[in-house]
C-alpha positions in Angstrom: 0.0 0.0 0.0 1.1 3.6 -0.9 2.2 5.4 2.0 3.4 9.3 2.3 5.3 10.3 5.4 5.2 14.0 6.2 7.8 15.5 8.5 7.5 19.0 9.6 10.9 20.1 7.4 10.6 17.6 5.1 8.5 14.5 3.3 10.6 11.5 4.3 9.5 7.8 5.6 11.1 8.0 8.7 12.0 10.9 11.9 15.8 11.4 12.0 17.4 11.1 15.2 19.0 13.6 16.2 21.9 14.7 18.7 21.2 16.1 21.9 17.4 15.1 21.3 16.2 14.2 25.4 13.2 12.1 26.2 10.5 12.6 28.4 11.3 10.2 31.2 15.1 9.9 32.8 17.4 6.8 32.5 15.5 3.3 33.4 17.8 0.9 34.2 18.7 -1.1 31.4 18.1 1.6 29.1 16.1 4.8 28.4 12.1 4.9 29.1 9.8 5.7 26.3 6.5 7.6 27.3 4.2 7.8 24.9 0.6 9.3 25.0 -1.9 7.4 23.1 -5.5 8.1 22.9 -6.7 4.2 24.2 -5.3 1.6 25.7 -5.9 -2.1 26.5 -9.3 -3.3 27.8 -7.4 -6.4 30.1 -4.2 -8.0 29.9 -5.3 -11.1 28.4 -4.7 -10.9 24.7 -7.6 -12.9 23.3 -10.0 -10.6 24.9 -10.9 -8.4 22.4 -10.5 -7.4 18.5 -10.1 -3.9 19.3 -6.9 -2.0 17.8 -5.8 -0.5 20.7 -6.0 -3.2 23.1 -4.2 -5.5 20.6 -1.4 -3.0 19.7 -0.9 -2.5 23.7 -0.4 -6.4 24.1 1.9 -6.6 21.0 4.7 -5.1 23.2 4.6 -8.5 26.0 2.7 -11.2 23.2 4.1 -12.3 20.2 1.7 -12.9 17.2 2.5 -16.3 14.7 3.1 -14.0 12.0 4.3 -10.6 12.0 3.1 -7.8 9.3 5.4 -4.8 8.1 4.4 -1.2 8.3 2.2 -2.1 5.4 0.5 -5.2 6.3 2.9 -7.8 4.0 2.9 -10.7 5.7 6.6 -11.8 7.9 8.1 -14.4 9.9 7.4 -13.9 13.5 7.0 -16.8 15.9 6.7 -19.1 12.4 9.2 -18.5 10.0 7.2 -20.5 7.8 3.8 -21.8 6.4 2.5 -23.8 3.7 -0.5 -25.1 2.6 0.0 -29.1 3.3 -3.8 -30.0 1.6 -6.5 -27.8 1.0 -7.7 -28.2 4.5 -4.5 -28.2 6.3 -1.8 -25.8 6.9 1.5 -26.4 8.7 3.6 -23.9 10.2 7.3 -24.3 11.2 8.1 -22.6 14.9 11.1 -20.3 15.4 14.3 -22.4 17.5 15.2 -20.8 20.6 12.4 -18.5 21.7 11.6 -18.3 25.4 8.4 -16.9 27.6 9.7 -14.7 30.1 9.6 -16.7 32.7 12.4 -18.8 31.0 10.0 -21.6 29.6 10.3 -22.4 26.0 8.1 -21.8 23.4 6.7 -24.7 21.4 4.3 -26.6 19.3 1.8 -27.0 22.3 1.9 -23.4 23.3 0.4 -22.3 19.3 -2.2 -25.5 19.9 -3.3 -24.3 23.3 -3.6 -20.9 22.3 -5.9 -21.7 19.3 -7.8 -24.0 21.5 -7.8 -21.2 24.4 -9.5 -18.5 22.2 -12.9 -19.7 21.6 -13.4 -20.1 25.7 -12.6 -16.0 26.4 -16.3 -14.6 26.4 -14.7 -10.7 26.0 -16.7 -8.2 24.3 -15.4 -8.6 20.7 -14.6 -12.5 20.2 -11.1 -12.9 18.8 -12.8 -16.4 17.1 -12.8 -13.3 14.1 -9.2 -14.7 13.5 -9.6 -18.1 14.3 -12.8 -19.2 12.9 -11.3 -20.8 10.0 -9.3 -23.3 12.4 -11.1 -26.9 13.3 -7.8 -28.4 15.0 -4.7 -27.9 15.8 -1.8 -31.1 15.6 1.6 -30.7 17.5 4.1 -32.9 14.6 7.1 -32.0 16.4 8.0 -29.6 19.1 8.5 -26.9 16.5 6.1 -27.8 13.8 2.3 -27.6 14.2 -0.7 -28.7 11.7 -4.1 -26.4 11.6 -7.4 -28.5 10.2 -9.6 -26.1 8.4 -13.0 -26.0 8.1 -12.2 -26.3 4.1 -10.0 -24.8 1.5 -8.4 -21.7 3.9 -6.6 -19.2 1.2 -6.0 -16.7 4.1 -5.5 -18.3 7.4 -2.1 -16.9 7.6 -3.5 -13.4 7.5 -5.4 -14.1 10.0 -2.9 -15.7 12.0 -1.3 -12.0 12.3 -3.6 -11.2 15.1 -2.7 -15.1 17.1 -1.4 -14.4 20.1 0.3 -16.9 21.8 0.2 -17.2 25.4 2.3 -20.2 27.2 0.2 -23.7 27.7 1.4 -24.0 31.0 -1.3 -21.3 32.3 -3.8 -24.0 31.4 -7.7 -22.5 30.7 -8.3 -21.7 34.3 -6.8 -17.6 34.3 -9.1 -14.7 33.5 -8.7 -11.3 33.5 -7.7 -11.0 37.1 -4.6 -13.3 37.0 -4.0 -11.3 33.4 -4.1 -7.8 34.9 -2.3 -8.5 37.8 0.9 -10.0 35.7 0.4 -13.7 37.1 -0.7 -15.1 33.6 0.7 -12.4 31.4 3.9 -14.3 30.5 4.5 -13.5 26.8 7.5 -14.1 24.5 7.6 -10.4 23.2 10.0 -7.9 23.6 8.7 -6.0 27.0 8.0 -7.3 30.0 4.5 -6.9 31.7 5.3 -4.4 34.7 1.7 -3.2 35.7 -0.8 -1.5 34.0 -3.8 1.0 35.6 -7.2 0.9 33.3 -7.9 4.2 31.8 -4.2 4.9 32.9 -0.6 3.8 32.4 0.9 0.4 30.8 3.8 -0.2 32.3 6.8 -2.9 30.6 10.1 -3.4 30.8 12.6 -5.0 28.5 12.9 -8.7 27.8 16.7 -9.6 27.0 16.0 -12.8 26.1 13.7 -11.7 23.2 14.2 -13.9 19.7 13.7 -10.2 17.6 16.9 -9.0 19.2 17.9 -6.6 22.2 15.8 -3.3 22.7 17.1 0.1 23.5 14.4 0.8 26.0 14.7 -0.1 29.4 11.5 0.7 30.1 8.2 2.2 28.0 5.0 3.6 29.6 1.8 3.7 26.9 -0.2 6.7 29.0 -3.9 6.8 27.8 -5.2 10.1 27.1 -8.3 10.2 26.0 -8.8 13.5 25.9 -6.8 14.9 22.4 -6.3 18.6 23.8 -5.1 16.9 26.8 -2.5 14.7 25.0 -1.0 17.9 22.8 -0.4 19.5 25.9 1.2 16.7 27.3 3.6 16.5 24.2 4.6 20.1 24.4 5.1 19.9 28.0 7.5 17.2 27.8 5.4 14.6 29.2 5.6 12.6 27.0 8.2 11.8 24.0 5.4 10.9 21.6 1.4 11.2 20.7 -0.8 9.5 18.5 -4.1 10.1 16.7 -3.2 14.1 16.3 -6.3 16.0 16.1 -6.6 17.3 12.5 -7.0 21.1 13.7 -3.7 21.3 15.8 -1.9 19.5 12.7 -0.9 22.7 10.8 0.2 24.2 14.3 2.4 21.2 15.5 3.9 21.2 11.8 5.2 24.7 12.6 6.5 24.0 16.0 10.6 23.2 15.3 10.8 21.3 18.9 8.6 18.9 17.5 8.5 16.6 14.5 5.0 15.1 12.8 4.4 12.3 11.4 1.6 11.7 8.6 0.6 8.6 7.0 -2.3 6.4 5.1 -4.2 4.3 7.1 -6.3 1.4 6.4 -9.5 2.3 9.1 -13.2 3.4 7.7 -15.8 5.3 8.9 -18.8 3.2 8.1 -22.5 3.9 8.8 -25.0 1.1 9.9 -28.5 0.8 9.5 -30.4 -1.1 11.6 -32.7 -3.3 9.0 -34.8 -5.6 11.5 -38.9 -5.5 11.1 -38.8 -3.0 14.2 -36.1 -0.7 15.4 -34.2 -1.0 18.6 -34.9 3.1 18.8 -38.3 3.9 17.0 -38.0 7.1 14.7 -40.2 9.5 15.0 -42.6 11.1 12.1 -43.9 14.6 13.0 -42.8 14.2 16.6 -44.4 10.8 17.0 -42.8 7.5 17.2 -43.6 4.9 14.4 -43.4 1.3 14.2 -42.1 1.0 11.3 -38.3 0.7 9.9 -38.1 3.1 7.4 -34.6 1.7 6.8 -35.8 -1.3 4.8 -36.3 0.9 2.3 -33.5 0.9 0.1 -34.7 4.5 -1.4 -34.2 5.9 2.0 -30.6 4.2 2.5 -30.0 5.8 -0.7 -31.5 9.4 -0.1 -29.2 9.5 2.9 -26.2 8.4 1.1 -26.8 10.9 -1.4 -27.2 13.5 1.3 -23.5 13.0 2.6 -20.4 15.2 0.9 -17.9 13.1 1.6 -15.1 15.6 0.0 -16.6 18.4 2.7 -16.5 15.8 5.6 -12.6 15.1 4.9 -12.0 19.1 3.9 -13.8 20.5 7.1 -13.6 17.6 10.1 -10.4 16.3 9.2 -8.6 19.7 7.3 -8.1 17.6 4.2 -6.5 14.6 6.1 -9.1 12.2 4.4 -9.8 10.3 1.7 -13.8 10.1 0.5 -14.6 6.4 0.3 -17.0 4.3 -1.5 -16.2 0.8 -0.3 -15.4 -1.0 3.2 -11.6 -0.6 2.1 -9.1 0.7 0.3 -9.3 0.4 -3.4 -6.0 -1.8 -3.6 -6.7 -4.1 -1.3 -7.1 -7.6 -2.4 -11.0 -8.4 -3.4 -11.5 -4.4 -4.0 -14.1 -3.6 -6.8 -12.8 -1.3 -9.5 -16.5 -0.8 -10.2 -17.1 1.1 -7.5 -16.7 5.3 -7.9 -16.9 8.1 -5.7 -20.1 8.6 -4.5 -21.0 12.4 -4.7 -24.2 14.1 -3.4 -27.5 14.9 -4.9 -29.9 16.4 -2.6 -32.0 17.0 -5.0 -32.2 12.9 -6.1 -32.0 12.3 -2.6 -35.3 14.6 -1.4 -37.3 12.6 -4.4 -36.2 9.5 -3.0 -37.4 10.2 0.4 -40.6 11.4 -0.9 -41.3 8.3 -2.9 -40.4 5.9 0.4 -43.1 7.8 1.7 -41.2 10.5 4.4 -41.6 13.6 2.5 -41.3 15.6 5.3 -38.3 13.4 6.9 -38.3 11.6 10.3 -36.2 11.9 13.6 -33.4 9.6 14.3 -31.0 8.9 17.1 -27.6 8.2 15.6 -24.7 7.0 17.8 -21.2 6.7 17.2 -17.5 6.2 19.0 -16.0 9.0 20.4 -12.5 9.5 21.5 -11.9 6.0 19.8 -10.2 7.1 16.7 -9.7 10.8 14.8 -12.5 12.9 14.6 -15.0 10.0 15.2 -17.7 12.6 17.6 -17.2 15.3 15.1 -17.4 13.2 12.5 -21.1 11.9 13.9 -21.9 15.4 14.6 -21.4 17.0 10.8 -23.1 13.9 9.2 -26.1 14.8 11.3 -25.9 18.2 10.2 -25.4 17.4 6.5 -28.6 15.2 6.8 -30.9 17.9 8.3 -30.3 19.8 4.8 -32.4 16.4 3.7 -35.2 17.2 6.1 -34.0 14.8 8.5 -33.8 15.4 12.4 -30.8 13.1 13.6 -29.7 13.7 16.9 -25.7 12.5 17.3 -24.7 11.0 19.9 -20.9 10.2 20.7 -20.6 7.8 22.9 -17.3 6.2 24.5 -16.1 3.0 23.3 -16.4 1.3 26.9 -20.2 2.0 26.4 -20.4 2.3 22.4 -19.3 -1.5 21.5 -20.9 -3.6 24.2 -24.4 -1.8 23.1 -23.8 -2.3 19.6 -23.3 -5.6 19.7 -26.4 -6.2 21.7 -28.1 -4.1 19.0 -28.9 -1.6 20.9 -28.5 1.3 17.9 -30.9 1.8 14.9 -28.4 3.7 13.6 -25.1 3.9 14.1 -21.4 5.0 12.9 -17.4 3.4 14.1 -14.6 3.0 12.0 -13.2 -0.5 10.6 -9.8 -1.3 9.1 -9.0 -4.1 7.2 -6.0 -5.4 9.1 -5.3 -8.2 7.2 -5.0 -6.4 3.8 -7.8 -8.5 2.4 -11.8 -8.7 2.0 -12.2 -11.9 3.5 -11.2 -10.3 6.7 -14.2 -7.3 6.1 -16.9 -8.6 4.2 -17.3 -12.0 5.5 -16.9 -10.5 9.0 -19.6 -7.1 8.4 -21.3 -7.9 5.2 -22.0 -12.0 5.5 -25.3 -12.8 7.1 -24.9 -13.4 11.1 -23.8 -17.5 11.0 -22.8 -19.1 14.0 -21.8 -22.6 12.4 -19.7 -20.8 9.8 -18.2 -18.2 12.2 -18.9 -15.7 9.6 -20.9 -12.1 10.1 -19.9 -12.0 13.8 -19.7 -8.1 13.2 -22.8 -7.5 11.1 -24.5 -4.7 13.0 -26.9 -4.5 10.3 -29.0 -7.7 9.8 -27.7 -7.4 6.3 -28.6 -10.9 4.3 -28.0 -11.1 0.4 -27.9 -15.0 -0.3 -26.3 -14.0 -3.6 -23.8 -12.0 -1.4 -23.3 -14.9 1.1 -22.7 -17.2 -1.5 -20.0 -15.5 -3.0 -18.2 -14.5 0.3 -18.4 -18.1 1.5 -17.2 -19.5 -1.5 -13.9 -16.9 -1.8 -13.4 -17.4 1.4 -12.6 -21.5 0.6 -11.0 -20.8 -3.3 -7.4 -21.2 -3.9 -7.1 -19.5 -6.8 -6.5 -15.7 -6.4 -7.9 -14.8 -9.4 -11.2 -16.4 -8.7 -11.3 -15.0 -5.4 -10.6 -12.1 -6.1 -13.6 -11.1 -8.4 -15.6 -13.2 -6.4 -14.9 -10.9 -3.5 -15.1 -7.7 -5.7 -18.6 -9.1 -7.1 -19.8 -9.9 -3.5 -18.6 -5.4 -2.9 -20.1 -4.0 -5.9 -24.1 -5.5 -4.7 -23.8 -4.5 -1.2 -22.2 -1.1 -1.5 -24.9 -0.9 -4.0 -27.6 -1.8 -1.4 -26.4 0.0 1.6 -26.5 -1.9 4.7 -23.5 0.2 5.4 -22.4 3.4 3.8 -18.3 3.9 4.0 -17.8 7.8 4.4 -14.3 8.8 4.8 -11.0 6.9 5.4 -8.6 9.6 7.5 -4.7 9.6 7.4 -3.1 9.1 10.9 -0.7 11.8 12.4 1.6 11.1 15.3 3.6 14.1 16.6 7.1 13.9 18.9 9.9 15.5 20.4 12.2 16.5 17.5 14.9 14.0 16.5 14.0 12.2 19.6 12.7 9.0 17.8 13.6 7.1 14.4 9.7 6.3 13.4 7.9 5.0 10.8 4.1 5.4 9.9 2.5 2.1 10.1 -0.9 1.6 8.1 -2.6 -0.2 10.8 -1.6 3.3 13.1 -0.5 0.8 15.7 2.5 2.4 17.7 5.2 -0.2 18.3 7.9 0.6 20.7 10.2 -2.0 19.6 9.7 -0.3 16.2 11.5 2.9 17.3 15.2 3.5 18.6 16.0 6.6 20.3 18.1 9.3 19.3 21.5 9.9 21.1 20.9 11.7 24.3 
């Protein structure tokens, strides 16, 4: 995937150290201590409790994944420094010699098996069975080589292997989030050790020397949540901390001209998607000339459509994110594996859309609640908050309501929402991962539409999800997951809106850093400049 990185001198792919650059914290000591202020943090200690980015790029720092990803998702050796399809419903993966949990135990064929077997029994908010559906078994062949049983033909098992996190066998199934949080089960073979960690607060680690990726410069790194994104500027330019992520897009231009600091821009892979609640009734009735309705209006494809066509997406990126976003008319990027070509910019037309709404039978509009994330990712409450607005030109009255994440996700996946907004990313760099998780009809057997928020169900669509989900050729796949796009963009369960570039900002010449697509800050990514 393309990438730009932006410096505040000059465009380069990487911040400079540079001499005499100090960070934010004094000498730990094996090393120096990295502070860095991120906007969220992990939800528990336990790795296979939840899908959410933050939580997983907090744990990456004390678990190892089975295979890594570069800045731009391309699939690398991590824990297994190989894989191969075996059969078409079998994959084996060869184990990495030497690595060790730190507590000194090494890490095996039994500790990959366990962990597969271990994921499906974490009831967490957001099942991490997203990654591991695909897996029916797990064989240890030798103490380094391990065989995964698919439920079929698996194309991209190892792509979803990039978000496995392998926690020691030893631990057994008994430990939940108590013996997690409080460092008793949180033996990983990453590159930090698990120090402590306060919820809403400060992750605490310290280095591992015994880690297979080689030593770390760090002694010690702190990932401080801060929500709040005046909060966390402040706490950059007060020398709190030595780096912060998920700039907001208004202080962008003013950090850029700051020459204590250095920012960072790059191209992300996250989606601001809309979700219409399509059930016979609505969890949250709308309301027609101030009275509540029993009926869905949102069934009606005219009306999904009137609203899309109510949306400038090119004002949404030029006036909530200054510019810092891309208008988008699919659930990922456009080169993505399984993108449709066939899909265009949508642009608005209020004048299609008020015909549209007339003809569905709401000529004078309706009232809607519409929630979203706030705090979660860049510009996600003001984000909610314009779209509103741009709908009331519509005749709409939607009433936005940011909500945070702790209360946002638990609600929408009890379908709480009749409409609602969160951003998605494709972290695997491939539909499967997407459309057979959002767009594919809720199906417990399969594993597939865990994250529908929509009630969406196309059998056409299913078909073709389910079958390039299990086809080997990439070809085939691929315009079977294109086809399987172009009819449900086209009949907007969910309407993609904008996809924002990420900005981190830090001391100047403090850091050597790289923009990652996934916006996941890495400390073991990042070497210090000389103090």
């Amino acid at each position: 995937m393309n990438r730009r990185t932006f410096l505040s001198s000059a465009a380069a792919l990487a911040v400079a150290p540079v001499p005499g650059a100090r960070l934010a914290n004094a000498q730990a000591a094996g090393g120096p201590t990295l502070t860095m202020g991120l906007r969220t943090g992990p939800e528990s200690i336990d790795p296979h409790w939840s899908t959410l980015g933050g939580h997983i790029e907090a744990l990456r720092h004390v678990f190892d994944s089975l295979i890594g990803q570069d800045e731009n998702l391309g699939l690398k050796p991590a824990l297994a420094t190989s894989w191969r399809a075996v059969a078409d419903d079998v994959w084996e993966f060869k184990l990495r010699e030497g690595v060790r949990f730190h507590d000194g135990s090494p890490f095996t064929a039994e500790d990959v098996k366990f962990s597969l077997e271990r994921i499906p029994q974490v009831t967490g908010p957001m099942s991490m069975t997203l990654y591991t559906k695909r897996a029916q078994s797990a064989e240890v062949v030798d103490p380094l080589t391990v065989r995964v049983k698919t439920d079929g033909p698996a194309p991209t098992l190892p792509n979803d292997f990039t978000r496995l996190m392998i926690v020691p066998a030893k631990i057994g199934m008994t430990p939940r989030n108590e013996q997690f949080n409080s460092g008793q089960a949180a033996i990983g073979t990453g590159p930090f050790k698990f120090v402590r960690w306060e919820p809403r607060g400060d992750f605490v680690a310290e280095r591992f020397d015994g880690w297979w990726g080689g030593q770390q410069p760090w002694g010690r790194i702190i990932r401080r949540e801060i929500p709040n994104d005046a909060a966390r500027v402040a706490a950059l330019k007060s020398g709190g901390v030595d780096l912060i992520n998920y700039v907001p897009a208004t202080d962008v231009a003013g950090l850029q001209r700051d020459n204590t600091l250095d920012v960072v821009i790059g191209d992300s892979v996250y989606v601001f998607n809309i979700y219409f609640h399509l059930g016979e009734t609505l969890p949250r009735k709308v309301k027609v000339d101030g009275r509540e309705i029993d009926a869905n209006p949102f069934r009606d494809l005219r009306v999904r459509t009137a609203m899309d066509l109510a949306i400038d997406r090119r004002a949404l990126s030029r006036v909530v994110f200054e510019g810092l976003a891309k208008p988008m008319s699919q659930l990922m990027p456009d080169n993505f594996f399984g993108a449709s070509p066939n899909l265009p910019e949508r642009r608005p037309d209020l004048n299609r859309a008020r015909q549209l709404l007339t003809e569905a039978g709401y000529p004078r509009g309706f009232e809607v609640d519409f929630h979203s994330t706030a705090n979660r990712l860049p510009g996600d409450g003001p984000l909610c908050e314009a779209i509103a607005q741009q709908w009331s030109r519509l005749g709409l009255k939607v009433n936005p309501l940011p909500t945070t994440g702790t209360v946002f996700f638990p609600a929408s996946t009890r379908g709480d929402y009749s409409l609602q907004m969160s951003g998605w990313g494709t972290l695997t760099g491939e539909a499967a991962y997407t459309y057979c998780a959002t767009i594919h009809k809720p199906d417990p057997a399969s594993g597939f539409g865990n994250f529908n928020r929509s009630g969406y169900d196309n059998p056409e669509v299913n078909r073709l999800l389910f079958d390039g989900s299990r086809t080997l050729d990439d070809n085939r796949r691929r315009e079977m997951f294109a086809r399987a796009a172009e009819i449900s963009m086209n009949e907007r369960p969910m309407l993609p809106t904008v996809m924002p570039q990420t900005v981190w900002a830090l001391k100047k010449g403090a850091l050597s850093f790289t923009a990652r697509v996934d916006q996941e800050s890495l400390a073991h990514l990042m070497t210090p400049g000389r103090r």
